[in-house]
N, C-alpha and C positions, 0 to 999 in steps of 0.2 A: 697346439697350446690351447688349454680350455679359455675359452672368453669369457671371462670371470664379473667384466665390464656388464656383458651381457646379461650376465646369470641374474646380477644384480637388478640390474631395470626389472629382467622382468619378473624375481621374487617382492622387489620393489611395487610394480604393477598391481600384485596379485594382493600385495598386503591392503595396496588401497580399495581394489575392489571388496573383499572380504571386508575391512572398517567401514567401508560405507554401507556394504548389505546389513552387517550385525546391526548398526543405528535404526533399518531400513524396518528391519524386525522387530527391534525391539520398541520401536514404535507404532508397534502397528498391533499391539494391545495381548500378550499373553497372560492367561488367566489358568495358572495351577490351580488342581481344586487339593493340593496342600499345603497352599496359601495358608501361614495362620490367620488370612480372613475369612475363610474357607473351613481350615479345619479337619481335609481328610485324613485319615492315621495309615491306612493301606495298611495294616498287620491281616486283613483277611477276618476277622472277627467281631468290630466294631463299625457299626449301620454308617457308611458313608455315605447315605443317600443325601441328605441337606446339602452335605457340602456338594456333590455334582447339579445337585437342583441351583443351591446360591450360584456358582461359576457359571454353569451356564445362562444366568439370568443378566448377568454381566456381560460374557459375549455379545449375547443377544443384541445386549443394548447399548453396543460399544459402535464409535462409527470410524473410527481413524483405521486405516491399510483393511488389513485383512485379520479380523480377530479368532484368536485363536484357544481353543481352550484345551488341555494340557492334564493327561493321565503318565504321569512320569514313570520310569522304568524302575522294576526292582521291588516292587509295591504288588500285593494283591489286596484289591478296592472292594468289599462288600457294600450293594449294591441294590436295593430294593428295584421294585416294579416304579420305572419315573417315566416322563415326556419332555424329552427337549424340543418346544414347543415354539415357533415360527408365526410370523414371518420376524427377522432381524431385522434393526437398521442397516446393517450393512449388505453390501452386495455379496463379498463372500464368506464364508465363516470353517474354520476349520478344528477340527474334533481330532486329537490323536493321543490314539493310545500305544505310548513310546515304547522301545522295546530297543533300547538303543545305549551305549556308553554314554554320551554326552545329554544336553539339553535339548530336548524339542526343536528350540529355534532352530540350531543347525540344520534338521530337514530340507530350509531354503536354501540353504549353500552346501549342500552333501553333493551335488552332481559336480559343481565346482572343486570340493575336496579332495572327492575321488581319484582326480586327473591328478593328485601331486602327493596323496597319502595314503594308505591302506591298511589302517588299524580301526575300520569300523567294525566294532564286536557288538552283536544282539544280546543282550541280555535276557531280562525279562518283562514284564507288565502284565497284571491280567484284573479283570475287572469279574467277580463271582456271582452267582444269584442266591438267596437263600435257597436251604435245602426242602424245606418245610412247607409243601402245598400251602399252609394255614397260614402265610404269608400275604398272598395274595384275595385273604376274603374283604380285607377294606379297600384293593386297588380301585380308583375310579378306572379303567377302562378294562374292569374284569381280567380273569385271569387269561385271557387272549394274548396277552405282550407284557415284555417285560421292560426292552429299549426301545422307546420311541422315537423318531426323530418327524414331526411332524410340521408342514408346513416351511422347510426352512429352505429356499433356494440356494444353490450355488453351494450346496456342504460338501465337504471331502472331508472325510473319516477315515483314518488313515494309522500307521505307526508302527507294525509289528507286533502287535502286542496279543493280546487273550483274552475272547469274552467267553468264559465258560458259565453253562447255565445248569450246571449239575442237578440233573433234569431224573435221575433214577427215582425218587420218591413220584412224580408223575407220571413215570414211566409203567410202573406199578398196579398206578389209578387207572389209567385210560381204558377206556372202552375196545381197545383197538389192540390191547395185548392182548394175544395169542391164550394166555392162560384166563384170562377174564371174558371177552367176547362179551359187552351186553349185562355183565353180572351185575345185578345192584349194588349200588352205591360207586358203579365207574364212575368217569370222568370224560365229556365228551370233545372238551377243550382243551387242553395246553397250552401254557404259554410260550409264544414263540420269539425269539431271543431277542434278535436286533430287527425295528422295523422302519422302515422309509418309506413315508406317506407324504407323498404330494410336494416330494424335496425334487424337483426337477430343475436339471442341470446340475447334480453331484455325481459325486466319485464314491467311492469306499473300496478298498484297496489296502494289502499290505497283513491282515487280519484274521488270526482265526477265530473260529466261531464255532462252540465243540458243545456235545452233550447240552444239546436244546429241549423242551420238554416237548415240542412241537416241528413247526418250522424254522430252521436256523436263522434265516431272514426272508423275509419279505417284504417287494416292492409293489405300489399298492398307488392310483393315481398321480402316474405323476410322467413326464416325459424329457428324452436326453439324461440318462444316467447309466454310468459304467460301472462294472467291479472286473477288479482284477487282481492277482494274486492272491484268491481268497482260500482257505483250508477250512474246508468243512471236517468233521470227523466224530461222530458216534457210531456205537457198536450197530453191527447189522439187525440186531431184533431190535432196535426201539424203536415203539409206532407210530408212524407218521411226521418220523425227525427229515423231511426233504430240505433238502442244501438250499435253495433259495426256489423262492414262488412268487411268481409275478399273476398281476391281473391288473386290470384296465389301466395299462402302460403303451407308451410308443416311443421309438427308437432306444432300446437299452441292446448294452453289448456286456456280456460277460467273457470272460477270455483268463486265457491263462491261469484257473483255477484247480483245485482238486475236490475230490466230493466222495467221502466216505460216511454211509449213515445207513440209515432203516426205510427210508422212501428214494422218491423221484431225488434224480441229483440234481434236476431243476424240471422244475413242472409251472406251464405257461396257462395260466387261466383267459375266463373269459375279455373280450373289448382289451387283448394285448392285437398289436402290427409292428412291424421293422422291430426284430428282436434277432439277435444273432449271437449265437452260442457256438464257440471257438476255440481250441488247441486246450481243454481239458480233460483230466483224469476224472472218469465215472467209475464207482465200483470198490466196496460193495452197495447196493442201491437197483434201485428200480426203475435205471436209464435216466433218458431226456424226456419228458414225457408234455405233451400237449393234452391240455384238459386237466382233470375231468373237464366236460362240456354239455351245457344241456339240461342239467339235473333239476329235474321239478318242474321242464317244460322250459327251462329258463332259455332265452335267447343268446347267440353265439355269434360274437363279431370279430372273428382270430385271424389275421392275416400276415403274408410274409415274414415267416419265422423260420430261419436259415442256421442249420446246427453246420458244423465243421469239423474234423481233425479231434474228433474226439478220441480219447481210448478208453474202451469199453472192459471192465475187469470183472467179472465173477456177480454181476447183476443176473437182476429176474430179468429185467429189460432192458432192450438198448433204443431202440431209435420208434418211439413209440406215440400212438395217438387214439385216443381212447373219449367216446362221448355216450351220453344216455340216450336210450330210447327215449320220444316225446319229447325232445328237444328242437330246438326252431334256429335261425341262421346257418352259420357257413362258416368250414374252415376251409383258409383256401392259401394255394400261392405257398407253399411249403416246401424245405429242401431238410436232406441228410446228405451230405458227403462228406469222402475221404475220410474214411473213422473205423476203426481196429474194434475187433470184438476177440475176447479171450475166455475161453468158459462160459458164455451169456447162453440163459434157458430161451429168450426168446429173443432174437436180434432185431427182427425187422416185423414190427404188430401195431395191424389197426385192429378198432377194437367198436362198431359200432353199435355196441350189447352191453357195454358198459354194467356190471354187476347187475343181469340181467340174468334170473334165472333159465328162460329159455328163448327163443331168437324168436317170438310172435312179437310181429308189427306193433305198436300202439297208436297211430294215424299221423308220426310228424318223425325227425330224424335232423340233427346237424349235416347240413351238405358239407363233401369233405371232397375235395374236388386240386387238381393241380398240385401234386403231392412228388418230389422226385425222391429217389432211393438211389445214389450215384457215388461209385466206388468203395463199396463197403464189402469188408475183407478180415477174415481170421474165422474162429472156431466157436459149436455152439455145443451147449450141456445137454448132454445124450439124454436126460430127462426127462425134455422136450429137445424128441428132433424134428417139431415141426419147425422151423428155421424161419419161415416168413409164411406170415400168417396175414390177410387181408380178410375182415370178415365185418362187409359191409351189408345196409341195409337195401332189402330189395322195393321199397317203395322210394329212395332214395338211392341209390346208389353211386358207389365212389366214383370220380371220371377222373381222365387227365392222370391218373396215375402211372408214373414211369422208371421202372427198374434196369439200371444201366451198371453192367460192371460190375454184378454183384457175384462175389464167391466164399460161402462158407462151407467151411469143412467141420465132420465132427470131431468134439474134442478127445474122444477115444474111437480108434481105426474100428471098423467096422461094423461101426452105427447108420444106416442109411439116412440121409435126412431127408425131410418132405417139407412141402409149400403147402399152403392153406387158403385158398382165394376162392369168395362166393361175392357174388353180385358187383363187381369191381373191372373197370373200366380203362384200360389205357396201352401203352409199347412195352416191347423188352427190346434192348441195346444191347448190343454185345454179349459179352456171356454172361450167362447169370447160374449159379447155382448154390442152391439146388433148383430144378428148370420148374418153373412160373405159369403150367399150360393150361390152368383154367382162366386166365386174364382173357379176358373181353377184349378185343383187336379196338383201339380208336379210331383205327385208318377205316 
């Protein structure tokens, strides 16, 4: 006999918890920016930029729970070049762009819902950039960025939704497409979509981020911040669209992402440590990449940066590190493991010649030292069948480098592959192949 008594209490229970969280929420300050105080129209066509500038000015300066500010679902937001600009009153502040049947609030009681309903349906949300380079000639922070989130601790950016930066008119201009190369009147910048500067302790999560003119995002001083669930995705020719780019950062984790574009699927600049990149999808793209490093002499402070469980799809590169001659410090403390390669032209590439026309010394070099290559597994494009390529400096040279477990095979039967190692330092583990016999013994 079903206990009905029971059922009751605890549908009873659940009602109270849920009335008490909604109160819990709703006091704790939502700010639609289609508030008619606000003003957004979301039709995709009329400049909603004010209205995200008003709403988030209001957050900002909201101090009750957790303020929250609110891109509802079902809406596409035209969206000029803004800065949602920091520090808040509040400790934490949350940005989300919905993508969801219901209201926003619900976000804080979805894991609770979950357990007793299953009619969460995604809709839509997507937030657009102009199409029109000429957009950006009166941005105060130049055409460099489009989303800024500056200064704001504790932010989580979040919702399902879509920030596209329909980036083809840039794409066009830049310096860096294949058809232009340098032609007068390129463009050496692009703006790049969503960026987070100096928001340490956030999240962003939940979010795609497509058709950037540049970098999809970038994280840029600041430390303890995570993304996860993120969907990168433009076409494989457009120049210099890498999935996210960090520099003078410490402890960020990305995980559980995917990354399809024209560059690095995440590339780690200089004064990054404790950075760990985990269980996502690269390709097409030009790997994980460390660096550039070095360039114009510049000094190099890169440490413990730990990639994972990646899978490698139809990239130029996969597990890669790349600095310039005339460069000064040290990359050091570095891992690749457990991570699939499918079609990849170059799987396993240092690279310490960095667009360097020919390999003469210049008197300095980034030391690249402590570097592991550990269980990395699948197939390379017969294009290049150099497979693992080490092509360090000899007035510097790599040390501490260690290839453990390594087997790639070509992606069509009867291509031999070969290794590439000059001036480079370290063991081989286990099997590795294709075999490694110019590495320098550490023992």
């Amino acid at each position: 006999m079903v206990n009905l008594q029971g059922t009751f209490n605890n549908l009873f229970v659940l009602g109270v918890v849920i009335s008490t969280h909604l109160h819990v929420v709703a006091a704790q300050g939502v700010f639609d920016v289609t508030d008619p105080k606000y003003g957004a129209v979301g039709d995709g066509k009329k400049d909603d930029t004010q209205a995200f500038t008003k709403a988030w000015a209001d957050t900002c300066a909201a101090t009750a729970g957790i303020p929250k500010l609110v891109v509802p679902e079902g809406k596409t937001f035209f969206v000029g070049p803004t800065s949602f600009m920091g520090p808040c009153k509040a400790k934490n502040v949350t940005f989300e762009v919905c993508k969801r049947l219901f209201s926003c609030a619900w976000d804080e009681i979805n894991a609770l819902m979950l357990l007793f309903f299953f009619f969460f349906v995604k809709l839509g949300g997507t937030i657009v950039a102009p199409e029109n380079p000429a957009a950006w000639n009166s941005a105060k922070g130049g055409p460099g960025t489009w989303l800024v989130f500056n200064g704001v601790t504790s932010l989580l950016v979040n919702g399902g939704g879509v920030i596209d930066g329909r980036r083809k008119g840039w794409w066009e201009k830049s310096c860096s497409n294949t058809k232009r190369l340098g032609a007068p009147g390129c463009t050496k910048t692009q703006p790049a979509a969503i960026n987070f500067w100096g928001t340490s302790g956030g999240q962003f999560r939940d979010i795609t981020v497509q058709n950037s003119g540049m970098f999809h995002v970038t994280l840029l001083k600041l430390e303890g911040f995570e993304a996860y669930n993120i969907k990168i995705n433009s076409p494989e020719d457009s120049p210099n669209t890498d999935g996210i780019h960090l520099q003078d950062v410490k402890q960020v984790t990305i995980a559980d992402s995917q990354f399809r574009g024209g560059d690095d699927c995440v590339s780690i600049g200089d004064r990054s440590s404790f950075v760990y990149v985990r269980n996502c999808h690269c390709g097409p793209g030009h790997g994980v990449s460390i660096g550039s490093l070095g360039k114009n002499g510049a000094q190099a402070d890169v440490e413990e940066i730990h990639v994972e469980k990646i899978e490698f799809v139809g990239t130029m590169f996969g597990a890669r590190i790349k600095t310039y001659q005339g460069g000064k410090g040290y990359c050091r403390k570095i891992s690749y493991k457990n991570s699939n390669f499918t079609n990849v032209m170059n799987p396993i590439f240092i690279d310490q010649f960095y667009w360097s026309t020919n390999k003469n010394e210049v008197g300095s070099a980034v030391s690249i030292s402590d570097v592991t290559f550990e269980g990395l597994t699948g197939t390379t494009d017969v294009k290049t069948p150099t497979a693992i390529s080490l092509s360090c400096s000899k007035l510097i040279p790599c040390s501490g480098i260690k290839i453990s477990n390594v087997n790639l095979t070509p992606a069509v039967a009867g291509t031999k592959l070969t290794s590439n190692c000059s001036n480079a330092k370290g063991t081989i583990l286990g099997k590795v192949e294709p075999a490694v016999t110019s590495l320098i013994s550490s023992a």
